[in-house]
MILORO-368111 format. One record per residue (C-alpha): residue in three letters; residue number from 0; x, y, z. Coordinates in steps of 0.25 Angstrom, whole numbers, plus 5000, padded with zeros to 4 digits. Example, Ala and Ser with C-alpha at 12.3 -4.5 7.8 and 13.67 -1.06 7.14 Angstrom:
2
<node><resn>ALA</resn><resi>0</resi><u>5049</u><v>4982</v><w>5031</w></node>
<node><resn>SER</resn><resi>1</resi><u>5055</u><v>4996</v><w>5029</w></node>
END
This chain:
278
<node><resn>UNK</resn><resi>0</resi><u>5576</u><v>5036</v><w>5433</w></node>
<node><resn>UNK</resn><resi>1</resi><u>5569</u><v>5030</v><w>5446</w></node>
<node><resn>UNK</resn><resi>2</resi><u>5575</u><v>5018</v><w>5450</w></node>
<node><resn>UNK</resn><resi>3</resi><u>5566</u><v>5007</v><w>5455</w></node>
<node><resn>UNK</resn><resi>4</resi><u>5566</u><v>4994</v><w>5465</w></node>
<node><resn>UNK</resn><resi>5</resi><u>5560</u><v>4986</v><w>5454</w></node>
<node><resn>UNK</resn><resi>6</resi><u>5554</u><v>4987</v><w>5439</w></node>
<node><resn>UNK</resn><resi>7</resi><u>5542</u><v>4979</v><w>5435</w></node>
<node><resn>UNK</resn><resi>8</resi><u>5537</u><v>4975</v><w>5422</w></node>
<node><resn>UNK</resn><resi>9</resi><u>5522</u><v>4972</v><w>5425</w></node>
<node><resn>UNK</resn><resi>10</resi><u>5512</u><v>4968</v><w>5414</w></node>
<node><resn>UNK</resn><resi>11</resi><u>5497</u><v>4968</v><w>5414</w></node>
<node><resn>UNK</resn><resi>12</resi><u>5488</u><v>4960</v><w>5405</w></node>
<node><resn>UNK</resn><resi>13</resi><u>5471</u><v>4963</v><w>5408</w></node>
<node><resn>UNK</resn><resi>14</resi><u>5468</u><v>4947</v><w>5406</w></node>
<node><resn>UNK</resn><resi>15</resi><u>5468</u><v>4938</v><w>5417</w></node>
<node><resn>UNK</resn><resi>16</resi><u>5477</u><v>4925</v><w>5416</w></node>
<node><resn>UNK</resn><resi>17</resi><u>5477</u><v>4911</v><w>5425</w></node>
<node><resn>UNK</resn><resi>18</resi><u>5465</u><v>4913</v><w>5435</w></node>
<node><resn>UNK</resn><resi>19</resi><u>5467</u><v>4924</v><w>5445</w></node>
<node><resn>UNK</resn><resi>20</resi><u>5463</u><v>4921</v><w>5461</w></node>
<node><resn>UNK</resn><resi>21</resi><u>5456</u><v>4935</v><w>5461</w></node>
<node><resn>UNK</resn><resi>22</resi><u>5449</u><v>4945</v><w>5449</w></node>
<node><resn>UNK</resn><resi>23</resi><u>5450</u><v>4931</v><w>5442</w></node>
<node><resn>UNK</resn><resi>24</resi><u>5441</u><v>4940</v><w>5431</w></node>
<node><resn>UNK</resn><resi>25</resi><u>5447</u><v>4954</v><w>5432</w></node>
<node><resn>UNK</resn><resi>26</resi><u>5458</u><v>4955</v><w>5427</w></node>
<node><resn>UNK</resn><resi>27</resi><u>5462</u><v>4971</v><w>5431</w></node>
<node><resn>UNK</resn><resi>28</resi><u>5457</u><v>4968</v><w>5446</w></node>
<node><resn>UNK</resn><resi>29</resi><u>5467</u><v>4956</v><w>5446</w></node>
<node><resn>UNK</resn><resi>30</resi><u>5478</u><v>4966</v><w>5440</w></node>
<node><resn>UNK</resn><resi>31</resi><u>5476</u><v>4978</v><w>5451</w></node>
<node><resn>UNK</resn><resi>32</resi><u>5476</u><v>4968</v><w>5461</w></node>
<node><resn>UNK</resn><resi>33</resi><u>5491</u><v>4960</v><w>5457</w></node>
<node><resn>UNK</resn><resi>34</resi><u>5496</u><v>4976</v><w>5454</w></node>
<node><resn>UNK</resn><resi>35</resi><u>5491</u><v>4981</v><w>5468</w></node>
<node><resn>UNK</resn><resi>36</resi><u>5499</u><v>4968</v><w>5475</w></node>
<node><resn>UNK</resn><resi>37</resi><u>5511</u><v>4972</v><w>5466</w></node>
<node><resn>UNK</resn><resi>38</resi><u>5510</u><v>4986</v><w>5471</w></node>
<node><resn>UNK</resn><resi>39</resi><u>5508</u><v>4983</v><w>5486</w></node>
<node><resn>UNK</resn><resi>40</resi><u>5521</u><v>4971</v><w>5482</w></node>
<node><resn>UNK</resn><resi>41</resi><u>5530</u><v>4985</v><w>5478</w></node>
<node><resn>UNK</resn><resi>42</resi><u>5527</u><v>4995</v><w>5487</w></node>
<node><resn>UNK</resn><resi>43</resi><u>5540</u><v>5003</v><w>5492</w></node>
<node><resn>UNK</resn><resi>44</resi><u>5548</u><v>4999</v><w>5480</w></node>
<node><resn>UNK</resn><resi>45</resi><u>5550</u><v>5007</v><w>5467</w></node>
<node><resn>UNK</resn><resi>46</resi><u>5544</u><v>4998</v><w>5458</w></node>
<node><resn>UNK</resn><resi>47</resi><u>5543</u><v>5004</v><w>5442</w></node>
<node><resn>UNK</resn><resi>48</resi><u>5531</u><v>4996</v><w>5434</w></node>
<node><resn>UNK</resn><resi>49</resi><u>5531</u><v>4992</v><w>5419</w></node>
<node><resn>UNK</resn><resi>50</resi><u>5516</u><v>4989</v><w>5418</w></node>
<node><resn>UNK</resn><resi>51</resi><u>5513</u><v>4982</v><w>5404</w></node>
<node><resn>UNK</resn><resi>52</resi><u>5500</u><v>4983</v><w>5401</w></node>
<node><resn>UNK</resn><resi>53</resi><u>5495</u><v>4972</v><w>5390</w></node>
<node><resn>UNK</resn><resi>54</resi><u>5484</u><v>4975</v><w>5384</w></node>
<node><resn>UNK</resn><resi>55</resi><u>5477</u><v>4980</v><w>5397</w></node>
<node><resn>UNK</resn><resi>56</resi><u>5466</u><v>4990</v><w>5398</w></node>
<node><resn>UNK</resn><resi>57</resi><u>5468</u><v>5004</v><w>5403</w></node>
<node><resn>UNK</resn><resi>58</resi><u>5465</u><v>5002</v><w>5418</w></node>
<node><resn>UNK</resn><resi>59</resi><u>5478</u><v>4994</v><w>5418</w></node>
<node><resn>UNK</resn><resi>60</resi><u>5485</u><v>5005</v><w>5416</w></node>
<node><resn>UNK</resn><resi>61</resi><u>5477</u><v>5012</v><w>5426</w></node>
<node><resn>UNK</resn><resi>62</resi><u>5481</u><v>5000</v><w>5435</w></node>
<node><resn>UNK</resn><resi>63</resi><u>5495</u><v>5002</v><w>5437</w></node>
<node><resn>UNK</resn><resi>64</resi><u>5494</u><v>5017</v><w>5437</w></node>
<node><resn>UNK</resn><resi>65</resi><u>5486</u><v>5014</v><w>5450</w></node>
<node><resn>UNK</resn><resi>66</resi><u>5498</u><v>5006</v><w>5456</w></node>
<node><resn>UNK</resn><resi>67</resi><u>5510</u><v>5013</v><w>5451</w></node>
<node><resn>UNK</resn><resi>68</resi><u>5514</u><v>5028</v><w>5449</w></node>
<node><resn>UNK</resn><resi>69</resi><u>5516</u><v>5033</v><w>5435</w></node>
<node><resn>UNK</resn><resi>70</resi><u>5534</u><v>5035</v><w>5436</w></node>
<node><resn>UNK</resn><resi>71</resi><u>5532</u><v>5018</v><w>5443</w></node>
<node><resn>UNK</resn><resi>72</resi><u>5525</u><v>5016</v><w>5429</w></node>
<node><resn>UNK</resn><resi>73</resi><u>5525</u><v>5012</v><w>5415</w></node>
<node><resn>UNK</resn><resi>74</resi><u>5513</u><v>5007</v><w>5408</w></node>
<node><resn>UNK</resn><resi>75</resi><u>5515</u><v>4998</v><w>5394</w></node>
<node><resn>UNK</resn><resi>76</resi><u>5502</u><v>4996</v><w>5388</w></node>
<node><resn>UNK</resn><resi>77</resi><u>5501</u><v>4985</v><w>5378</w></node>
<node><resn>UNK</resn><resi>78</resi><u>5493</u><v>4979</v><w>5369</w></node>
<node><resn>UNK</resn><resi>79</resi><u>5492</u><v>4964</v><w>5371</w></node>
<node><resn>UNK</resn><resi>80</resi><u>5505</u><v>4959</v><w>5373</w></node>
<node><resn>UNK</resn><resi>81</resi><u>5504</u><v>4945</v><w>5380</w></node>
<node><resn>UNK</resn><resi>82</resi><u>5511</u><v>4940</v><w>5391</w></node>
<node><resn>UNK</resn><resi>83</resi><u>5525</u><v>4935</v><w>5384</w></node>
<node><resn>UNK</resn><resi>84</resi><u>5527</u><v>4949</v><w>5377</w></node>
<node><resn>UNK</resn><resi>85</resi><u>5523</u><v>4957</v><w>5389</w></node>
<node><resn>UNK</resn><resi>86</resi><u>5535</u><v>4948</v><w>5398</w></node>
<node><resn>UNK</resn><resi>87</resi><u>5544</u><v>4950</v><w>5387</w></node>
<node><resn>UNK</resn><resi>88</resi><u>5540</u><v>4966</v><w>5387</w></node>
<node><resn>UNK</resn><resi>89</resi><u>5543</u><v>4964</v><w>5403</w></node>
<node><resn>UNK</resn><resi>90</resi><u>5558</u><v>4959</v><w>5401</w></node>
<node><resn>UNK</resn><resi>91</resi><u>5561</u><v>4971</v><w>5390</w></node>
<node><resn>UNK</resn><resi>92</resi><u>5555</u><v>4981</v><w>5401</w></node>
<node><resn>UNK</resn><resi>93</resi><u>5561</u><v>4976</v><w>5413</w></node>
<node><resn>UNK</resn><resi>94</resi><u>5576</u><v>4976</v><w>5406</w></node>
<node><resn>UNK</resn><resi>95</resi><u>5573</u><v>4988</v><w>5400</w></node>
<node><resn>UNK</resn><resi>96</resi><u>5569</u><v>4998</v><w>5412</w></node>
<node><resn>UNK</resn><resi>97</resi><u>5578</u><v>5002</v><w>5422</w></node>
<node><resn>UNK</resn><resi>98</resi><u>5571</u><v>5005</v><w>5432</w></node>
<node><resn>UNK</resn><resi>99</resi><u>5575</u><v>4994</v><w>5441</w></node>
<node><resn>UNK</resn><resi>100</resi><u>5585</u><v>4982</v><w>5439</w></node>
<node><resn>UNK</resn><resi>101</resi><u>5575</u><v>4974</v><w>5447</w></node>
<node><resn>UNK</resn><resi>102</resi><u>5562</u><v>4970</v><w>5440</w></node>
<node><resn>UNK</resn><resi>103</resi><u>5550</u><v>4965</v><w>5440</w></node>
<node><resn>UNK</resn><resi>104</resi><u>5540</u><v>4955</v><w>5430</w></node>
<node><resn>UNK</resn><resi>105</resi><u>5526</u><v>4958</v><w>5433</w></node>
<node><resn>UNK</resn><resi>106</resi><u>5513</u><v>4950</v><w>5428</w></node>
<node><resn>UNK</resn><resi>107</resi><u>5500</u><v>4957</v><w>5432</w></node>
<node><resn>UNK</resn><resi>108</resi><u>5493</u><v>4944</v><w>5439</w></node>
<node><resn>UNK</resn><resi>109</resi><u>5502</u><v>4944</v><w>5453</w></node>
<node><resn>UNK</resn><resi>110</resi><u>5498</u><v>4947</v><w>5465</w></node>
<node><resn>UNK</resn><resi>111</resi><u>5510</u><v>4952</v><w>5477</w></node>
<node><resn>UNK</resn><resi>112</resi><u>5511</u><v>4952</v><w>5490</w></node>
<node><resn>UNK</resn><resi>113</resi><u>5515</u><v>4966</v><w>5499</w></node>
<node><resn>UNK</resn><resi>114</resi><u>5531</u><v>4967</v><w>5496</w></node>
<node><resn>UNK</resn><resi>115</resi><u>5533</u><v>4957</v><w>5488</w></node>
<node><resn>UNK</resn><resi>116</resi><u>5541</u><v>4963</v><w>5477</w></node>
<node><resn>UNK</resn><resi>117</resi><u>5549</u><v>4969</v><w>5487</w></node>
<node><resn>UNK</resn><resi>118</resi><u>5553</u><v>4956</v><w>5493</w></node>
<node><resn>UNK</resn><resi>119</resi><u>5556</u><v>4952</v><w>5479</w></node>
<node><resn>UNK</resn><resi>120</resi><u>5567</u><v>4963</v><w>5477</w></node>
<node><resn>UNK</resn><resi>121</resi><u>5571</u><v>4960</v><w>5491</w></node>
<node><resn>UNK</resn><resi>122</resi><u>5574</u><v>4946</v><w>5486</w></node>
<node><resn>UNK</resn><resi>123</resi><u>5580</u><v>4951</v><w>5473</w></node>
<node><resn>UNK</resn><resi>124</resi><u>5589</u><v>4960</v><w>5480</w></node>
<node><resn>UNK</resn><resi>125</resi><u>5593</u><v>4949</v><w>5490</w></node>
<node><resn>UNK</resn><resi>126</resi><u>5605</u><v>4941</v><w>5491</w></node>
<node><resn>UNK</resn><resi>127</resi><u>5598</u><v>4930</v><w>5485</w></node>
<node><resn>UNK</resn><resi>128</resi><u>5599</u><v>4935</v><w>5470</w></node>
<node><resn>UNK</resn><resi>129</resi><u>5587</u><v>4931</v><w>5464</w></node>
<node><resn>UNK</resn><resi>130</resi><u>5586</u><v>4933</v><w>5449</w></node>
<node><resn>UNK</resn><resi>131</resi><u>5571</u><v>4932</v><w>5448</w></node>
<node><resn>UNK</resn><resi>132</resi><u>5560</u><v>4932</v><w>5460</w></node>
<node><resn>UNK</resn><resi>133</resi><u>5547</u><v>4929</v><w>5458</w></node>
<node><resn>UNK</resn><resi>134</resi><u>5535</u><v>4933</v><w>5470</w></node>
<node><resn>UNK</resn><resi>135</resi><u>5526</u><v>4922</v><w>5465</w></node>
<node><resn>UNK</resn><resi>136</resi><u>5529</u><v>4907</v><w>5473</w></node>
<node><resn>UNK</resn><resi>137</resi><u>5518</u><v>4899</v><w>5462</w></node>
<node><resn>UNK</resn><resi>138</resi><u>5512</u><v>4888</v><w>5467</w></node>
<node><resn>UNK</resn><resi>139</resi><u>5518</u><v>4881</v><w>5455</w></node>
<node><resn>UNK</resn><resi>140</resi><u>5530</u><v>4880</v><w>5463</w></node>
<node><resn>UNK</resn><resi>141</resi><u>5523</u><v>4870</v><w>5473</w></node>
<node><resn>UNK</resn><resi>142</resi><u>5516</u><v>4863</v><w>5462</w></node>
<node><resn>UNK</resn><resi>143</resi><u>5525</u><v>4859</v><w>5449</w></node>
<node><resn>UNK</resn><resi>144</resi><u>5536</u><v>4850</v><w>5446</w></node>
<node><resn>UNK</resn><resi>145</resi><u>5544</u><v>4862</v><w>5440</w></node>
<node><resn>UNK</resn><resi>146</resi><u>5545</u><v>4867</v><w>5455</w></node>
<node><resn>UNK</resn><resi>147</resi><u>5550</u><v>4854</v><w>5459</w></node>
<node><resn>UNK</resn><resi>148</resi><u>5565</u><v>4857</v><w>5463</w></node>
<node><resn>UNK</resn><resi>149</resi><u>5572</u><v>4861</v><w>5476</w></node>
<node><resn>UNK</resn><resi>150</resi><u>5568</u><v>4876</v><w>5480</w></node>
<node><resn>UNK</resn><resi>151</resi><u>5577</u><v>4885</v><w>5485</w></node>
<node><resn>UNK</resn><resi>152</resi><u>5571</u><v>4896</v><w>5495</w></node>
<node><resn>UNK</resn><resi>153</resi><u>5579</u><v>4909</v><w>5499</w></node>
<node><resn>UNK</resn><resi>154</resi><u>5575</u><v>4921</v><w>5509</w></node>
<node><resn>UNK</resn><resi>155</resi><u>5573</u><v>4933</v><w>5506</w></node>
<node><resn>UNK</resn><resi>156</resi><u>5570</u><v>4944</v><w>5520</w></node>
<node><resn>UNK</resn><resi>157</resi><u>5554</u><v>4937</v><w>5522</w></node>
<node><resn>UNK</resn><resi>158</resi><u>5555</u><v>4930</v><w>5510</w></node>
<node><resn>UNK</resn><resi>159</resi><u>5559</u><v>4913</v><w>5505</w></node>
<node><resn>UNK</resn><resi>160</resi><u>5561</u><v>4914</v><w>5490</w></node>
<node><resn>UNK</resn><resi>161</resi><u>5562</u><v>4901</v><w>5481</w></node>
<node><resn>UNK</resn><resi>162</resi><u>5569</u><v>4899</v><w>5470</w></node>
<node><resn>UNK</resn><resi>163</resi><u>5559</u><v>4893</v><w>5459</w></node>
<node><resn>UNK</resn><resi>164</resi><u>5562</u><v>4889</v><w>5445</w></node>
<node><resn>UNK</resn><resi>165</resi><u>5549</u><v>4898</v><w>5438</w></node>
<node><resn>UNK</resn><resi>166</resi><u>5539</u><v>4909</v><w>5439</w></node>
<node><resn>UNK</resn><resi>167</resi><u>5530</u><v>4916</v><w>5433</w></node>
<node><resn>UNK</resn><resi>168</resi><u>5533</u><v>4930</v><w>5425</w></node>
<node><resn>UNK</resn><resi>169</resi><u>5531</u><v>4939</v><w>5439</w></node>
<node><resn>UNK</resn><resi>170</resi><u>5546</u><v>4940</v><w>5445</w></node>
<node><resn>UNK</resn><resi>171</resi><u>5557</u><v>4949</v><w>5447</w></node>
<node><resn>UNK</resn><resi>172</resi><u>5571</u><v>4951</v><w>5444</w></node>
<node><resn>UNK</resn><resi>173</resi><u>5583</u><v>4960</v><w>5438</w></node>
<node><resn>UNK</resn><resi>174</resi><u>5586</u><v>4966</v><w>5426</w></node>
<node><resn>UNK</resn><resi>175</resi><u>5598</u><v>4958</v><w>5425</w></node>
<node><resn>UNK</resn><resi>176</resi><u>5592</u><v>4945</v><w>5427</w></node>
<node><resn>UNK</resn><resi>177</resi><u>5581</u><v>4948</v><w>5417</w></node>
<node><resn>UNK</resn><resi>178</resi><u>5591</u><v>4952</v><w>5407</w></node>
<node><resn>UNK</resn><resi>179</resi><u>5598</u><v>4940</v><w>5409</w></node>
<node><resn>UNK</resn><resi>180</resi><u>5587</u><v>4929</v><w>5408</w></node>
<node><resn>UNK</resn><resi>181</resi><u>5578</u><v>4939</v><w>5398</w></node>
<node><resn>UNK</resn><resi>182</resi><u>5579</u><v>4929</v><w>5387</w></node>
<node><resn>UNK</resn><resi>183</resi><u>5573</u><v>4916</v><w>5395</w></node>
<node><resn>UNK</resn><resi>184</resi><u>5562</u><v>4927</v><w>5398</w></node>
<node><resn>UNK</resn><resi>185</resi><u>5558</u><v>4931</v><w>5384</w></node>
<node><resn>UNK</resn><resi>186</resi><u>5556</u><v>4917</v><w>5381</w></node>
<node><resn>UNK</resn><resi>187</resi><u>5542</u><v>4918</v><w>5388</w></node>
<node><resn>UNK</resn><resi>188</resi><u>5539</u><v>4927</v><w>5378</w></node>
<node><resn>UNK</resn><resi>189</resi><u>5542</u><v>4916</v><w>5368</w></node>
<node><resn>UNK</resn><resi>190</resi><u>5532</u><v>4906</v><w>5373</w></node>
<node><resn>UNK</resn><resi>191</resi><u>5539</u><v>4900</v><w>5385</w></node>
<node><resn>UNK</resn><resi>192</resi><u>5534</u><v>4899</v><w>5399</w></node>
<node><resn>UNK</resn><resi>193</resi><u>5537</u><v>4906</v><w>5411</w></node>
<node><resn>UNK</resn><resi>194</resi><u>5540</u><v>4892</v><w>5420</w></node>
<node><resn>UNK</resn><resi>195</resi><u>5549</u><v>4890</v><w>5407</w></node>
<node><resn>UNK</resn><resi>196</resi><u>5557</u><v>4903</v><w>5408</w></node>
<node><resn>UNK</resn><resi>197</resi><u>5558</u><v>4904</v><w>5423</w></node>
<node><resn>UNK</resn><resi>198</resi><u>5564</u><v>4887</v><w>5422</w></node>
<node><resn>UNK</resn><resi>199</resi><u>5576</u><v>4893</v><w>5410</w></node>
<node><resn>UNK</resn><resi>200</resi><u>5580</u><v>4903</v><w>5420</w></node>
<node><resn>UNK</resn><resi>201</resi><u>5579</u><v>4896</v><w>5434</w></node>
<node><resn>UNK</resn><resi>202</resi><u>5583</u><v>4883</v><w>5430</w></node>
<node><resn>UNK</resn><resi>203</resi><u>5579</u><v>4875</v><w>5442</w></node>
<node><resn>UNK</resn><resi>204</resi><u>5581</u><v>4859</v><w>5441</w></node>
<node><resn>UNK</resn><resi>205</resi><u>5580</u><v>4861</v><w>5425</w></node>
<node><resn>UNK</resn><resi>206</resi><u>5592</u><v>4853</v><w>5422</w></node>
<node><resn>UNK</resn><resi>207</resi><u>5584</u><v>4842</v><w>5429</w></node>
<node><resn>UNK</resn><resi>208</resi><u>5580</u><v>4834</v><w>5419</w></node>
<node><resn>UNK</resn><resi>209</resi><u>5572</u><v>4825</v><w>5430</w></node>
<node><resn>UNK</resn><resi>210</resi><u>5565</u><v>4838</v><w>5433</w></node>
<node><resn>UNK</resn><resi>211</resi><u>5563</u><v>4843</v><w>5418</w></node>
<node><resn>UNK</resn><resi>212</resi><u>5555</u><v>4830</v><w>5416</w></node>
<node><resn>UNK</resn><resi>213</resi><u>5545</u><v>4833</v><w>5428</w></node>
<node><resn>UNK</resn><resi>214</resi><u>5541</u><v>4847</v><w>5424</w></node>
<node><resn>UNK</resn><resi>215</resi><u>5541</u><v>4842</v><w>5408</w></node>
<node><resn>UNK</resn><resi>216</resi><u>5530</u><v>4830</v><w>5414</w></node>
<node><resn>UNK</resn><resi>217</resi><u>5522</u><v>4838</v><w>5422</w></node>
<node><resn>UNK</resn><resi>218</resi><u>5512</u><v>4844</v><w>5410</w></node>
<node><resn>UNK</resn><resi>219</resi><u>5511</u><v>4857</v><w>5416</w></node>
<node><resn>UNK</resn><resi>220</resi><u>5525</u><v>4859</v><w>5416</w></node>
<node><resn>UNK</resn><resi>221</resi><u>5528</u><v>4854</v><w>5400</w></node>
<node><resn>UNK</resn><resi>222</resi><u>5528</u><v>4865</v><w>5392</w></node>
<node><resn>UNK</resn><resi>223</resi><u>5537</u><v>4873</v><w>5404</w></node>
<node><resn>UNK</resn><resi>224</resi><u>5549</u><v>4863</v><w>5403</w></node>
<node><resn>UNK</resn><resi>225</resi><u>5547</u><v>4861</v><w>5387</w></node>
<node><resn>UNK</resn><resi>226</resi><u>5548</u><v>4877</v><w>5386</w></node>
<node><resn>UNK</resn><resi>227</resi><u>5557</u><v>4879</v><w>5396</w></node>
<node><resn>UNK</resn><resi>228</resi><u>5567</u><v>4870</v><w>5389</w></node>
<node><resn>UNK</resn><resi>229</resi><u>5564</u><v>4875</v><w>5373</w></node>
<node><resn>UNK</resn><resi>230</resi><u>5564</u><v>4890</v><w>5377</w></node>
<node><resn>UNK</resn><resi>231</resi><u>5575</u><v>4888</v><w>5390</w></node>
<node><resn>UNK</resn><resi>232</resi><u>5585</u><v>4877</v><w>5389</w></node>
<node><resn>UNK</resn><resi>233</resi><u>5597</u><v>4885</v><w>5384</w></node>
<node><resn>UNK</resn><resi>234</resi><u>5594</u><v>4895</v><w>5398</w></node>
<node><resn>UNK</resn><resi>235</resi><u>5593</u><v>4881</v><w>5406</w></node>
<node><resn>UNK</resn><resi>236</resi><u>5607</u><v>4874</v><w>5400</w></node>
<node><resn>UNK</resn><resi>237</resi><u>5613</u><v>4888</v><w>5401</w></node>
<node><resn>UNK</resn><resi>238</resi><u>5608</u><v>4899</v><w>5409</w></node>
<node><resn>UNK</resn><resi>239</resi><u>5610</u><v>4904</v><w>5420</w></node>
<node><resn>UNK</resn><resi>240</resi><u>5601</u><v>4897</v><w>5433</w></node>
<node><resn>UNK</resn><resi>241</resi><u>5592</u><v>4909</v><w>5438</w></node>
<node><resn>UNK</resn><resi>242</resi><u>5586</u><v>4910</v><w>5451</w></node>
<node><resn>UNK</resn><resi>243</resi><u>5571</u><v>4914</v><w>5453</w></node>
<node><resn>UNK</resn><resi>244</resi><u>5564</u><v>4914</v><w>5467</w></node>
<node><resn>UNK</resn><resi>245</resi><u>5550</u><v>4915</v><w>5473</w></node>
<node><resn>UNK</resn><resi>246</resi><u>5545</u><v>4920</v><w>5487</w></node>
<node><resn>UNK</resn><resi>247</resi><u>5541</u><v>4910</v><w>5497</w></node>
<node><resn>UNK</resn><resi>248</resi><u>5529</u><v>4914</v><w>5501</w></node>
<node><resn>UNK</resn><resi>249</resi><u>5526</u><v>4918</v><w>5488</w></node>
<node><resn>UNK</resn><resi>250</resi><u>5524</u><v>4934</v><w>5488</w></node>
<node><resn>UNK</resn><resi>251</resi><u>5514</u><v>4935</v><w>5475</w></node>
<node><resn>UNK</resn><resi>252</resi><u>5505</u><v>4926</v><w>5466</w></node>
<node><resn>UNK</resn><resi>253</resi><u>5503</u><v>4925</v><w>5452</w></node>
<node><resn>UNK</resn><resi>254</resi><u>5487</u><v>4927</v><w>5452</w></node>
<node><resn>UNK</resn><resi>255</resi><u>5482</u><v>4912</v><w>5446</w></node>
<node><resn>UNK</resn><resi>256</resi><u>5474</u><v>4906</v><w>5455</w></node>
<node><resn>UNK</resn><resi>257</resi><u>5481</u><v>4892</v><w>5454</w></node>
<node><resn>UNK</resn><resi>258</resi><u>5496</u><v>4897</v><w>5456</w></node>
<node><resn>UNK</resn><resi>259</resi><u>5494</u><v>4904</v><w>5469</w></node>
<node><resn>UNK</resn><resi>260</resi><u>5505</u><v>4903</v><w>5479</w></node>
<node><resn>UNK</resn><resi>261</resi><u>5501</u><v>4894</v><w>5490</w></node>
<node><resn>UNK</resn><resi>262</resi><u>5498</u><v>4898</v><w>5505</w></node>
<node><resn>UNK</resn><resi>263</resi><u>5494</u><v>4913</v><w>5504</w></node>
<node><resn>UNK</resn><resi>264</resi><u>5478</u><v>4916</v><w>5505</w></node>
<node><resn>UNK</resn><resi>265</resi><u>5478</u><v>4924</v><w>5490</w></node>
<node><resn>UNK</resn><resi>266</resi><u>5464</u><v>4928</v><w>5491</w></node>
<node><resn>UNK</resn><resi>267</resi><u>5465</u><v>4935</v><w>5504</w></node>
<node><resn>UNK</resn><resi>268</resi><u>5478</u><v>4942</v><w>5496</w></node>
<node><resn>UNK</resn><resi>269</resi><u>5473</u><v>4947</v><w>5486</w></node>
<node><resn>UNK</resn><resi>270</resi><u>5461</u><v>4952</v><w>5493</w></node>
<node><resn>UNK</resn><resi>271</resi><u>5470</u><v>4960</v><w>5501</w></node>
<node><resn>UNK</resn><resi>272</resi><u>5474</u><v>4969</v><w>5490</w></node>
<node><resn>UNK</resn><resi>273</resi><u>5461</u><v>4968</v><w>5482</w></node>
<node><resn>UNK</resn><resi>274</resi><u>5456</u><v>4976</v><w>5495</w></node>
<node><resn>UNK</resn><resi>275</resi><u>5467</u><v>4986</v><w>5493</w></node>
<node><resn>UNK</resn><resi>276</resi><u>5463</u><v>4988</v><w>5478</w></node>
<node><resn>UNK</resn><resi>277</resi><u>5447</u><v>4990</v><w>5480</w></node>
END
């Protein structure tokens, strides 16, 4: 069996969620676009794709069989499936294959940088031992009370990576740390929320109960720290303190106009590999 760098679980849906910055209205332009950036983010690294299709239309499959040669590629067509059950299907994939003990959650709305996943395995192969790595500095992190603690910032080659308490569903990590911490994953499945899942397993300031009370006050932040504690506390009082990190600058974006990662000219980005494509 050929043996990769990395093996990514990447699912597709052909409905547009948040509001985009660019193809606000075409949801298949918007999707070639983030897959062309993840292509340019991977080149020179064996990378083996999972593409789950939900409910998507034949040019999706068309799509990736663009991008990616048929022995890189396995195609899931499925009928609607909905977002908790096709991240649920990602864990059961990813700890199923053995392809690569490194692996990769993918959502189809991200937008890379040139190298950026390389830089991520470089930093997950560093002395630095991450557990989970997300490319994505949100600008939640500059805005929220839940990001109101004491950062800690290593280097990585080029790159400043932050330890942060949450992220989205878009990050990187092992087998092992997967298998270790799957149960708090599945939970999202269950009707909990990512913010809510990433707090059980990072764990930072949570047995403040100073700093509980300012994220339970601010009203966009209620139903995190109610969940967090009904579907986490026995991970919180218990588990084990899990260490997830973001690039400094950041090396991606999730594509929702009012979450873009500050001090980059995005349109002029994303125009650059829009050219490429047409």
């Amino acid at each position: 069996m050929k043996k990769y760098d990395l093996t990514v679980a990447y699912r597709i849906y052909p409905k547009i969620s948040k509001v985009p910055p660019i193809y606000a209205d075409d949801k298949m332009k918007l999707s070639e676009l983030c897959l062309a950036s993840f292509c340019e983010s991977i080149k020179g690294l064996n990378v083996k794709i999972i593409a789950l299709l939900d409910n998507c239309p034949d040019e999706y499959e068309s799509l990736f069989k663009k991008y990616f040669l048929d022995e890189d590629l396995t195609l899931m067509r499925l009928p609607q499936t909905g977002n908790g059950n096709t991240f649920k299907m990602q864990i059961e994939l990813l700890l199923e294959q053995k392809f690569s003990e490194i692996i990769y959650f993918a959502e189809d709305d991200y937008f890379y940088f040139p190298e950026c996943i390389s830089r991520m395995l470089s930093m997950m192969n560093s002395e630095h031992k991450p557990d989970f790595l997300t490319s994505f500095d949100h600008l939640d992190h500059y805005r929220l009370a839940l990001h109101d603690y004491k950062y800690e910032i290593v280097k990585n080659g080029v790159d400043n990576w932050r330890r942060i308490a949450t992220t989205c569903l878009t990050f990187m990590t092992t087998k092992t740390k997967l298998s270790a911490t799957k149960d708090v994953f599945l939970t999202y499945a269950k009707n909990n929320y990512d913010a809510s899942v990433w707090m059980t397993l990072t764990k930072l300031k949570l047995l403040n109960p100073i700093y509980n009370v300012q994220i339970l006050l601010d009203r966009n932040m209620t139903g995190v720290i109610l969940k967090l504690w009904w579907f986490g506390w026995k991970g919180i009082l218990t588990g084990k303190k899990f260490k997830l990190y973001c690039p400094l600058p950041t090396l991606s974006t999730h594509m929702d106009s009012e979450a873009l990662p500050p001090g980059i000219n995005w349109q002029s980005e994303f125009n650059k590999v829009a050219e490429k494509i047409s």
